[in-house]
ZAPAFI-604868 format. One line per 2 residues: number of its first residue (from 1); their letters; for each residue z, x, y of N, C-alpha, C. Coordinates in steps of 0.02 Angstrom, whole numbers, padded with zeros to 5 digits. Example, Ala and Ser with C-alpha at 12.3 -4.5 7.8 and 13.67 -1.06 7.14 Angstrom:
% residues 2
1) AS) 00390,00660,-00284,00390,00615,-00225,00390,00660,-00165 ~ 00354,00642,-00112,00357,00684,-00053,00394,00645,00002
% end
This chain:
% residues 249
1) XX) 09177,03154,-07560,09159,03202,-07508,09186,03271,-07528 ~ 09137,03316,-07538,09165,03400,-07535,09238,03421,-07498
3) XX) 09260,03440,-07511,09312,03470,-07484,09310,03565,-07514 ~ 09346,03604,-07441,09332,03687,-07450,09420,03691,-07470
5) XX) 09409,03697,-07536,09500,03730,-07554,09510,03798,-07519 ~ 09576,03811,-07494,09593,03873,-07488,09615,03925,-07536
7) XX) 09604,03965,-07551,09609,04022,-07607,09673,04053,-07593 ~ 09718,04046,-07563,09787,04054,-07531,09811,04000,-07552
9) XX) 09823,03949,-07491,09878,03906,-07476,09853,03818,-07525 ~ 09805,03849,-07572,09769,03788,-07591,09756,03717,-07541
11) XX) 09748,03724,-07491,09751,03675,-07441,09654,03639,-07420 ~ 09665,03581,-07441,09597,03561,-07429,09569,03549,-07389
13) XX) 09524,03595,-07345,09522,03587,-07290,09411,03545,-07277 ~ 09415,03512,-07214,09339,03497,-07188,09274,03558,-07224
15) XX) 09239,03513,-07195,09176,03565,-07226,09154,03614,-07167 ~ 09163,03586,-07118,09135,03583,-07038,09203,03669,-07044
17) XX) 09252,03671,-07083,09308,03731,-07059,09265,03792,-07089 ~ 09274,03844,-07052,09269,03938,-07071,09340,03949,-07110
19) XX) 09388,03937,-07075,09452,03961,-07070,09508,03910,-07102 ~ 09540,03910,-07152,09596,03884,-07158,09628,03860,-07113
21) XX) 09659,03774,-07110,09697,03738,-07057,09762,03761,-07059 ~ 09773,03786,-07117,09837,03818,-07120,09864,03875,-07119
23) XX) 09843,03906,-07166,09870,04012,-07184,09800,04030,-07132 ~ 09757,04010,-07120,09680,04045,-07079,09657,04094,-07113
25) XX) 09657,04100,-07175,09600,04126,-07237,09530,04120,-07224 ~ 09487,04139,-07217,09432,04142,-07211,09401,04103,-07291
27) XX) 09370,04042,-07256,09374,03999,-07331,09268,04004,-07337 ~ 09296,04019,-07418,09199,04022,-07458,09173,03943,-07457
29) XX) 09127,03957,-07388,09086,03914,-07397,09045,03890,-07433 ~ 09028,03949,-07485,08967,03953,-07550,08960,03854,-07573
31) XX) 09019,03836,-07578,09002,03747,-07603,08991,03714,-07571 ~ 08999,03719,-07505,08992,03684,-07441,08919,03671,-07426
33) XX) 08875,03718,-07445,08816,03735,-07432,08768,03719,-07486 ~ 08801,03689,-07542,08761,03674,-07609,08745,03616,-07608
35) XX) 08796,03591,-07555,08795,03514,-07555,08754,03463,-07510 ~ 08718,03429,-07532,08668,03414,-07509,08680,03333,-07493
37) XX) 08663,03298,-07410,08664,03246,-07408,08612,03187,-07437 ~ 08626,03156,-07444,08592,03120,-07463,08522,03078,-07425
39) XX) 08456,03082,-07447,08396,03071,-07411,08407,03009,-07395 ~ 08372,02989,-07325,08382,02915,-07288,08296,02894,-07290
41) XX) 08324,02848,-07323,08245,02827,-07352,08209,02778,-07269 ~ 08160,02765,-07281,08117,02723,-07232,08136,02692,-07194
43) XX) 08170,02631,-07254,08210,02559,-07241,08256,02574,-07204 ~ 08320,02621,-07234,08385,02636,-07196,08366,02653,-07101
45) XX) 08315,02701,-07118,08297,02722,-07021,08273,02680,-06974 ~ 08223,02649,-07023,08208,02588,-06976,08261,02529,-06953
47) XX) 08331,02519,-07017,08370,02475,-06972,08425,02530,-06927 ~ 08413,02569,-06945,08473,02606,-06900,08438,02610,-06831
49) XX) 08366,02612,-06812,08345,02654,-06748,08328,02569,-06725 ~ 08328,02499,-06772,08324,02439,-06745,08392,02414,-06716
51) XX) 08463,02440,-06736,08511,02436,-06725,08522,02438,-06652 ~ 08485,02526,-06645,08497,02545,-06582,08469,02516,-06536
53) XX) 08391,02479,-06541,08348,02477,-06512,08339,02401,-06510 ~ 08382,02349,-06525,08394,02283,-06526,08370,02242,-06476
55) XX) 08279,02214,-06485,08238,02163,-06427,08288,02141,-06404 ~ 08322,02104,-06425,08366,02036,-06402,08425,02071,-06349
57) XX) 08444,02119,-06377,08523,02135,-06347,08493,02164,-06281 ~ 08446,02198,-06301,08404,02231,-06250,08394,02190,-06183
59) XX) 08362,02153,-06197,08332,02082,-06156,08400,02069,-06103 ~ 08442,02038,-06169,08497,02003,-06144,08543,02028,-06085
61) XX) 08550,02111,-06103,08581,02154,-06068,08526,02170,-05970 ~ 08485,02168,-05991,08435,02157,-05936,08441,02105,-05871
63) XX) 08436,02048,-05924,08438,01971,-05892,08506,01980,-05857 ~ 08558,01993,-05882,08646,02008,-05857,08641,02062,-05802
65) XX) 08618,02115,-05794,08604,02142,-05756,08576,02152,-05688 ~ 08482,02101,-05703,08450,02071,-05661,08484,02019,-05612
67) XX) 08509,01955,-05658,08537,01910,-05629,08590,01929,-05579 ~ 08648,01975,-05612,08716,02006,-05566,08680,02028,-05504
69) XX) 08630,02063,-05497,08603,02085,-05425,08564,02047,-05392 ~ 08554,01982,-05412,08525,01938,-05385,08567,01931,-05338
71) XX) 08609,01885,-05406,08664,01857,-05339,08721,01885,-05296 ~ 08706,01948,-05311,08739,02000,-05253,08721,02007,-05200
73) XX) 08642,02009,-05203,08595,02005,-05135,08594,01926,-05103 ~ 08623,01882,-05149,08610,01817,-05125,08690,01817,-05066
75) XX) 08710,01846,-05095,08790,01826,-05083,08807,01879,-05001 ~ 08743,01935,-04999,08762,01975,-04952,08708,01964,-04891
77) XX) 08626,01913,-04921,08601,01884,-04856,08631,01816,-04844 ~ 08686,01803,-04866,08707,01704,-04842,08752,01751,-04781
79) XX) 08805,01798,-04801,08857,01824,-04767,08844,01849,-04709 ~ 08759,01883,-04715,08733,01937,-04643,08707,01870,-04618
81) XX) 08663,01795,-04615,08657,01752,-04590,08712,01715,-04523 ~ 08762,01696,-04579,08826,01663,-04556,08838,01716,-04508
83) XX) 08841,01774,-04505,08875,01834,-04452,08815,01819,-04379 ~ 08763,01805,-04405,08716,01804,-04327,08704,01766,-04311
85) XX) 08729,01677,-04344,08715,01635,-04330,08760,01612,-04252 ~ 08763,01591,-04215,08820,01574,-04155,08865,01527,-04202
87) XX) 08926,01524,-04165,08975,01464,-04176,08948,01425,-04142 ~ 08981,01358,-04148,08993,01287,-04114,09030,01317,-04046
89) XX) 09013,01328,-03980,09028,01323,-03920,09072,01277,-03890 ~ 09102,01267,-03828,09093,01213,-03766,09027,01229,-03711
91) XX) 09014,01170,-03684,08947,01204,-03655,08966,01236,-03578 ~ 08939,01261,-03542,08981,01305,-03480,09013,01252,-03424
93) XX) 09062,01288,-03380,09094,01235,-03350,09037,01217,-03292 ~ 09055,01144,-03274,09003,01131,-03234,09000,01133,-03161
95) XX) 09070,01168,-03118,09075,01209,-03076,09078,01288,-03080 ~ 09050,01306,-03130,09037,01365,-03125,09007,01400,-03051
97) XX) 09051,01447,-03048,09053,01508,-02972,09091,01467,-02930 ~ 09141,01418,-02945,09190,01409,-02901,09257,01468,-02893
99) XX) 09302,01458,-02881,09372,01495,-02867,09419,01492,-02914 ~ 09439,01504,-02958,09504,01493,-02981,09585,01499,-02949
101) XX) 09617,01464,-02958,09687,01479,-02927,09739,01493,-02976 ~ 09708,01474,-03044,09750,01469,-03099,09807,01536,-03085
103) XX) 09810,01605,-03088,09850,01652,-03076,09913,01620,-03009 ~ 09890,01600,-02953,09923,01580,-02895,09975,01533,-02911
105) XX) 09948,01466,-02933,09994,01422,-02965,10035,01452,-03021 ~ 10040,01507,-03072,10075,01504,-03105,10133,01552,-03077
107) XX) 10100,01595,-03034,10155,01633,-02999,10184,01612,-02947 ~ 10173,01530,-02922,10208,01489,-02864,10262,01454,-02899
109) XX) 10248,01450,-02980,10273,01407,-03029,10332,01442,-03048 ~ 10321,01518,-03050,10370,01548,-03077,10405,01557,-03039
111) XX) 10401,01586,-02964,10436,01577,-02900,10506,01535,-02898 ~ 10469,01457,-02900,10513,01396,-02882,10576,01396,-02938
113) XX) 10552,01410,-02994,10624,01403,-03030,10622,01316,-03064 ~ 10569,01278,-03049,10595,01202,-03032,10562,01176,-03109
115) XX) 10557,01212,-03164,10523,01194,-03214,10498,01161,-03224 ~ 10427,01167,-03137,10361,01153,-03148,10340,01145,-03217
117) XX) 10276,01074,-03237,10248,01092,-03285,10168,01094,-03277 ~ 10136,01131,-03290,10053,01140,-03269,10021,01116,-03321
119) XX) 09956,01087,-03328,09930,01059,-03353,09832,01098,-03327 ~ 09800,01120,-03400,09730,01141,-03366,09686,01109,-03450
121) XX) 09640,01093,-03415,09582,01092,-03459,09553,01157,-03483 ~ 09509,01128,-03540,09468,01184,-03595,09424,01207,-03528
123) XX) 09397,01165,-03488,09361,01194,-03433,09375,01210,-03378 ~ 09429,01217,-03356,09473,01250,-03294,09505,01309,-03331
125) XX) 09525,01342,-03404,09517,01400,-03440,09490,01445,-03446 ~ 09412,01392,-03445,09334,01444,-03469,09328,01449,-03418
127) XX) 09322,01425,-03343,09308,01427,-03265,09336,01485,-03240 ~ 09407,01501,-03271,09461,01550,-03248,09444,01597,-03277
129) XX) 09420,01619,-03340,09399,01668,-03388,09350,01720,-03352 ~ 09285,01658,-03323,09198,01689,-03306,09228,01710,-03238
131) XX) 09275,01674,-03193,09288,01706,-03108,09329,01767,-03127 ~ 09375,01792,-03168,09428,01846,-03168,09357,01888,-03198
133) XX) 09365,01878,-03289,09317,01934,-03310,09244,01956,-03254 ~ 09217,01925,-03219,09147,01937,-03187,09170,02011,-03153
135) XX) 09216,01996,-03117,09237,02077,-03090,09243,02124,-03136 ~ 09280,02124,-03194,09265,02178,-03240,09233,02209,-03298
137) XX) 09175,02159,-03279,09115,02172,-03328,09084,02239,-03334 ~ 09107,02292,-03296,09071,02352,-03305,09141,02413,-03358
139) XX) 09188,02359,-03359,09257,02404,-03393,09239,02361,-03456 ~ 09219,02308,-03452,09205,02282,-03536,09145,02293,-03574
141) XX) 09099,02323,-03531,09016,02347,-03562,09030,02401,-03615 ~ 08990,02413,-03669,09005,02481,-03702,08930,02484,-03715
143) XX) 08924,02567,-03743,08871,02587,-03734,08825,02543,-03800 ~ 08746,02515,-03787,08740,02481,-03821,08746,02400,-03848
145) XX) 08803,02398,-03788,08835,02336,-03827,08867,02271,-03742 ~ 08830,02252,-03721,08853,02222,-03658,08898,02155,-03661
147) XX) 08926,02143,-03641,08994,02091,-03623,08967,02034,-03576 ~ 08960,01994,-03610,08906,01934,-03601,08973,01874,-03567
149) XX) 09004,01876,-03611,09069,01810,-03588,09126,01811,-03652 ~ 09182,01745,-03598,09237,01755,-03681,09238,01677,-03640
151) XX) 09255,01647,-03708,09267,01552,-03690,09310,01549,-03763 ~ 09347,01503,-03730,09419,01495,-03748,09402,01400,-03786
153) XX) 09431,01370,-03819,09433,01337,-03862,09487,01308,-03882 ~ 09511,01260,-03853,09591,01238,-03865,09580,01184,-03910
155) XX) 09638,01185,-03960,09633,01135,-03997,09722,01131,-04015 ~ 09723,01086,-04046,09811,01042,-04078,09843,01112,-04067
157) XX) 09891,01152,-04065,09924,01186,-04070,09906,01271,-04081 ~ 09834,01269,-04082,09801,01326,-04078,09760,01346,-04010
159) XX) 09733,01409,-04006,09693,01423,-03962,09644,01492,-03986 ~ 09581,01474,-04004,09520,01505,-04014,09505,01558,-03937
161) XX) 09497,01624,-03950,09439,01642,-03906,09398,01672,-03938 ~ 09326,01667,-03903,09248,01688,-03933,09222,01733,-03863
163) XX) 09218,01780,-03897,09177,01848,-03847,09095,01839,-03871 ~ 09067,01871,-03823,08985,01818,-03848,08962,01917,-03806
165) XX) 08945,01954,-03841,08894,02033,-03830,08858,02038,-03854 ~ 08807,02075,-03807,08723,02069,-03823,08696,02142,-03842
167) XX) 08673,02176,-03899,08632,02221,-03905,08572,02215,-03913 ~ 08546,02246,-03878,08472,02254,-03880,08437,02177,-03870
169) XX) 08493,02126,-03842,08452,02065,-03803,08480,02003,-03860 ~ 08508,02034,-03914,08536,01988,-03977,08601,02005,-03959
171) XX) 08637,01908,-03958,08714,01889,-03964,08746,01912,-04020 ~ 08800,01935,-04015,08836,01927,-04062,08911,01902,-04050
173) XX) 08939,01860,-04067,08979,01812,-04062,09034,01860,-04109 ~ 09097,01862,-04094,09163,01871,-04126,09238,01816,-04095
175) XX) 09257,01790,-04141,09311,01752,-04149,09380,01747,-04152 ~ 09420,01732,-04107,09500,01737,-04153,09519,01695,-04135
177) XX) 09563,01665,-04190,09607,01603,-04161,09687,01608,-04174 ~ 09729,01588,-04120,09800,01619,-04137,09851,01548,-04111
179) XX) 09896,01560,-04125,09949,01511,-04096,10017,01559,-04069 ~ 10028,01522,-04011,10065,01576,-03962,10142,01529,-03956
181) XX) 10196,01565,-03982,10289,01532,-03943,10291,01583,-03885 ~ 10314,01560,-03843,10348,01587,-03778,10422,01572,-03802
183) XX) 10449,01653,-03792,10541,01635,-03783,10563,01713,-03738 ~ 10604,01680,-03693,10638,01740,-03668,10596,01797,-03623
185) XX) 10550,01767,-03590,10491,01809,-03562,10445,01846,-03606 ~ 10439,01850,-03681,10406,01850,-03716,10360,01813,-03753
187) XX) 10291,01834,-03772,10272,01784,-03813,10230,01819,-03888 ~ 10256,01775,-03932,10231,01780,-03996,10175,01756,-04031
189) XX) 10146,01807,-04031,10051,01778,-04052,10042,01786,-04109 ~ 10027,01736,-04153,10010,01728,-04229,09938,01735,-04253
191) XX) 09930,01765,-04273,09840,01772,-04289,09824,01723,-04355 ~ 09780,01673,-04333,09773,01642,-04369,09710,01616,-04421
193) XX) 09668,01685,-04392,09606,01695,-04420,09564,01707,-04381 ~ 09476,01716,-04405,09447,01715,-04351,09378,01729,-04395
195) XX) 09317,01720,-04325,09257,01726,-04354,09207,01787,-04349 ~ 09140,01816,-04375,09095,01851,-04361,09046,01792,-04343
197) XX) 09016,01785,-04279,08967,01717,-04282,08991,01658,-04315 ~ 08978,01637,-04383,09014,01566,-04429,09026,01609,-04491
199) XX) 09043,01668,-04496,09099,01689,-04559,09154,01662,-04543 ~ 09188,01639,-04574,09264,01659,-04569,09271,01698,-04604
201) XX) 09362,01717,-04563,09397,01787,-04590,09442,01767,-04605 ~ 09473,01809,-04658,09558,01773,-04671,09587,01823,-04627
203) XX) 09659,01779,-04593,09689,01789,-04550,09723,01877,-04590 ~ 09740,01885,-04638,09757,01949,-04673,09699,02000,-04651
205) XX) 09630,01978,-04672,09574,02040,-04634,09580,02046,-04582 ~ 09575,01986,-04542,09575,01973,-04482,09616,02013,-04424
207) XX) 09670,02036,-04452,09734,02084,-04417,09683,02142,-04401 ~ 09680,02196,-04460,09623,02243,-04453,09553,02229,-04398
209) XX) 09542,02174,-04394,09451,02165,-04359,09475,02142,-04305 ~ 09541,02125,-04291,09563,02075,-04211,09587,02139,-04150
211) XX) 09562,02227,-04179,09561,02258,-04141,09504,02266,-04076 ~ 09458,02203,-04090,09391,02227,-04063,09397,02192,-03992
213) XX) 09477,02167,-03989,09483,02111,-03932,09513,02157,-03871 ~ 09537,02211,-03901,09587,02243,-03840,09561,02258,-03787
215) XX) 09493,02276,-03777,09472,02263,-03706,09475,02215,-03666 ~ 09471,02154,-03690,09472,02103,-03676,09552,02080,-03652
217) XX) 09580,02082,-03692,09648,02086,-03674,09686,02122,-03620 ~ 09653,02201,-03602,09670,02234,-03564,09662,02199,-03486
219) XX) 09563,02174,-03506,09548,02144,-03438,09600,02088,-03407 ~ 09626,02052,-03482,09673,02000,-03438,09759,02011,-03432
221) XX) 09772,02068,-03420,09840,02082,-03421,09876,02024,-03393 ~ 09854,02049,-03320,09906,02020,-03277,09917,01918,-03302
223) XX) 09861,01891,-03326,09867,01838,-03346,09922,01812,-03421 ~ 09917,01869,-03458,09942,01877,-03499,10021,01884,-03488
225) XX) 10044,01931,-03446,10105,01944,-03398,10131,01869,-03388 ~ 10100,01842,-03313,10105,01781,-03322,10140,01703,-03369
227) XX) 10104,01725,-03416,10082,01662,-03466,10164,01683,-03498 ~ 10184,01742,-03509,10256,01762,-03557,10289,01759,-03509
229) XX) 10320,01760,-03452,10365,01726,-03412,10374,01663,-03411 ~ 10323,01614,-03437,10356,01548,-03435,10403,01524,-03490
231) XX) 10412,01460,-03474,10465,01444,-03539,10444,01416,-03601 ~ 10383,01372,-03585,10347,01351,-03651,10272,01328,-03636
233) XX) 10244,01355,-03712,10178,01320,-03695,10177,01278,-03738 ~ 10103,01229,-03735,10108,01192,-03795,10001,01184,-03782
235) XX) 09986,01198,-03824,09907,01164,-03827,09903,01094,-03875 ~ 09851,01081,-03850,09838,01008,-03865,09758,00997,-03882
237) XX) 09747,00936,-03906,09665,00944,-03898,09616,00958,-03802 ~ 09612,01006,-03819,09572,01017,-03760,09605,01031,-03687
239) XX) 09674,01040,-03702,09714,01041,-03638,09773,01093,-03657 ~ 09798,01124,-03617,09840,01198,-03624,09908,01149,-03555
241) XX) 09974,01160,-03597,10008,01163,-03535,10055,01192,-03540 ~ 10083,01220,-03485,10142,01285,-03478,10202,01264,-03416
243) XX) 10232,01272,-03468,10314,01237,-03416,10347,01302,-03376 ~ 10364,01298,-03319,10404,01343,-03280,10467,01361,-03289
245) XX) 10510,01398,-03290,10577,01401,-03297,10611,01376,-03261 ~ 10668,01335,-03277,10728,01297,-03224,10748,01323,-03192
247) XX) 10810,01306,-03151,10842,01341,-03107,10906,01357,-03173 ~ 10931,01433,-03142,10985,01453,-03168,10931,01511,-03223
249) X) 10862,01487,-03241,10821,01554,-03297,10793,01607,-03256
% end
């Protein structure tokens, strides 16, 4: 390869240089320019521009491409499905528009001191849910978006609730399921995941998305109040029970 000597610092510098890398002599290109690359015959262009232009890699790179957005779209209509599909329910209680007393008894419970223990079904829950919330269905409506019901779901040591809101005449179902200690007039709620329709969520997302409940929560304060004054709960399959505090708590 040519090289441009410097007429100074003898320093051999690129062809591509004006200027010395070193002293900055203004270096005679005169040989630089004599020199002639060498012609690229037929053969050589045709594999160089086949190099570039490779059917196969071509293809291949396509197919990898195609396929990846397949199953991206596959992976993002299973997910929007599962979100509008409903969960698995209980079906409604079958005194529905009776009375609840549930609030009365627990505050007769807390009263006595006598560490009452109460005992309610998945359907004396959901019964208590539709008589309290019905009154404040116009504080849980949002614009767009109406407040249909919340049903509760007891199981071994957990407790599910499902809010069921209607836009534009379509359910949409949201989920959480938590496990609750009572100590000390407090109680400690564990989030333990939850659903969009039949997504699940991991209980880690789930923290972030389990903001969509606080209305809901608001509506049931005073129950909530309640429920952390006692001394213990315990759920079971299908049955919730809450012990009163002794005498002397």
């Amino acid at each position: 390869m040519t090289k441009l000597i410097c007429p100074e610092c003898q320093r051999e510098n690129e062809t591509e240089r004006i200027y010395c890398h070193d002293c900055g002599v203004r270096l005679d290109r005169s040989a630089a320019s004599l020199r002639q690359e060498p012609k690229e015959t037929a053969a050589q262009k045709h594999q160089r521009v086949r190099k570039l232009f490779n059917a196969r890699a071509v293809k291949t790179r396509f197919l990898i491409l195609r396929t990846g957005k397949l199953l991206l779209a596959a992976v993002a209509l299973a997910a929007v499905i599962q979100m509008i599909l409903p969960p698995d329910l209980p079906a409604p209680p079958e005194n529905a528009g009776g009375f609840s007393q549930i609030n009365f008894e627990l505050e007769n419970a807390l009263d006595r001191h006598d560490g009452t223990r109460l005992q309610y079904s998945e359907d004396q829950v959901n019964e208590h849910l539709r008589y309290s919330l019905k009154v404040k269905k116009a504080a849980l409506n949002k614009p767009f978006l109406e407040f249909i019901r919340a049903i509760a779901q007891i199981r071994e040591d957990l407790c599910a609730i499902t809010v069921e809101r209607s836009i534009f005449g379509w359910s949409i179902y949201t989920s959480g399921s938590y496990s609750v200690v009572l100590d000390s007039g407090k109680a400690s709620v564990t989030n333990k995941g939850g659903q969009i329709g039949r997504l699940q969520i991991h209980p880690a997302v789930f923290q972030y998305v389990g903001i969509i409940f606080w209305d809901l929560w608001a509506a049931l304060d005073r129950e909530r109040r309640l429920v952390a004054k006692m001394q213990a709960i315990e759920f079971h399959d299908k049955t919730v029970s809450l012990i009163a505090p002794g005498p002397g708590r």
